[in-house]
N, C-alpha and C positions, 0 to 999 in steps of 0.2 A: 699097158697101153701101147698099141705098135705106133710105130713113127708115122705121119701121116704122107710122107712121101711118095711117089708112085707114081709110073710112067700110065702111059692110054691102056693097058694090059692089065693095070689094075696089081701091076708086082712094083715090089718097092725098085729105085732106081738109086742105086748104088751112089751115082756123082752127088747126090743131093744129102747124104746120113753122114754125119757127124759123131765120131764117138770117143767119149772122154777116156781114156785109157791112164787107170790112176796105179804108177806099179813105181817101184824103187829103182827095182833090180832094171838094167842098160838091158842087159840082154834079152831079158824076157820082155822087155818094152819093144825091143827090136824086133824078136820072134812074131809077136802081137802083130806091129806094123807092119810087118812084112805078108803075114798071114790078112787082116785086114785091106791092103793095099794088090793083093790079089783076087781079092772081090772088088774093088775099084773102091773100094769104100775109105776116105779120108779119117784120120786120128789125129788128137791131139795128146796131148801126152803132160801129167802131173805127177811130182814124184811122192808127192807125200799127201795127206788125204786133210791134212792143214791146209787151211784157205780154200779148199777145192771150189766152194763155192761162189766166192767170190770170181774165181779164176774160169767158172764155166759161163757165170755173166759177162765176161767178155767176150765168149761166143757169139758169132748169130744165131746156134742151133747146136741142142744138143738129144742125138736121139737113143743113143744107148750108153751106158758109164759102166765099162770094166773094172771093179775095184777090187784089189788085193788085201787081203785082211793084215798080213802085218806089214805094216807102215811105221817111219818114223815120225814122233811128234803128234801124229792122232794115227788112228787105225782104223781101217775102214768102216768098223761099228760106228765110229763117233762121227766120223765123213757120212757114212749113209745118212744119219740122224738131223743130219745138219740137211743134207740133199733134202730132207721128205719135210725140212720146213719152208723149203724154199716154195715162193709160188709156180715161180717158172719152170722149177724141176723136178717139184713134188712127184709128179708120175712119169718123170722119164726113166724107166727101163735099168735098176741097177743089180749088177749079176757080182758075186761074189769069185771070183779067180785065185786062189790059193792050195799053196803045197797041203797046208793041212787036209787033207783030204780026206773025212771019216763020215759015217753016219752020225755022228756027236756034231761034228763041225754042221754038216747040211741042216741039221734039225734047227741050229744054232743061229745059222742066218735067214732060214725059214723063218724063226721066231722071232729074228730081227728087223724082218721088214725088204727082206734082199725079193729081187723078183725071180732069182737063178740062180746055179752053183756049174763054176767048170773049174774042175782038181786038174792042180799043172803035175807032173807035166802038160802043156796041152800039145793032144795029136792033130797034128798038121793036117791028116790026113782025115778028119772027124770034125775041127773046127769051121771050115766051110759051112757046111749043115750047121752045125750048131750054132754059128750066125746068123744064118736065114731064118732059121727057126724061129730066135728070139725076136728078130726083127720083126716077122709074124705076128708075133703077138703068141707065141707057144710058151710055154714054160718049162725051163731045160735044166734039170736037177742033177747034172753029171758029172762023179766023183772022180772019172779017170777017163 
């Protein structure tokens, strides 16, 4: 489901998207928002995929969830699981971002309910797009 955001043009408008950025690692949180923050697009930032839920109801809006599959304390399987009972989050947009990066791994979060896969490293220079994409409403299956 794309975010319903969107300027008179009919394209999504960056200052208004919200995205849960759920990663451990400082630096790849960093890279993320730095990357994100040059599409103008605002993140917030959870370290572990415990509580996620709770933690994104304090939001006013959340339109896409970058989750990193190994997490301490739950893992993003168990965090998705928990996202897809929520009402309010049930179909927001959640993409799978992890080093493991294999056709085992993709198939893995396919079958688990993920709505995307981006294998880190991610390229700076590919991520743009592949932002827009998903925010589209595209589905972005991409291991490297």
């Amino acid at each position: 489901m794309a975010p319903e955001s969107s300027n008179v043009e009919g394209k999504i408008n960056p200052a208004e998207i919200i995205v849960l950025v759920v990663e451990d690692n400082v630096s790849n949180f960093v890279l993320i928002a730095r990357m994100l923050g040059f599409l103008g697009i605002h993140c917030e930032w959870k370290t572990s995929g415990y509580e996620v839920v709770e933690y994104a109801d304090t939001l006013p809006r959340v339109d896409l969830v970058l989750m990193d599959i190994r997490l301490p304390y739950e893992d993003g399987y168990g965090a998705l699981r928990k996202l897809r009972q929520s009402p309010k989050l049930r179909n927001v947009p959640v993409i799978a971002v992890t080093a493991e990066a294999s056709v085992e791994q993709v198939n893995k979060a396919k079958a688990s309910g993920f709505d995307g896969f981006l294998g880190k490293p991610l390229d700076p220079d590919r991520f743009p797009d592949q932002i827009q994409r998903i925010l589209a409403g595209e589905a972005v299956w991409e291991m490297s």
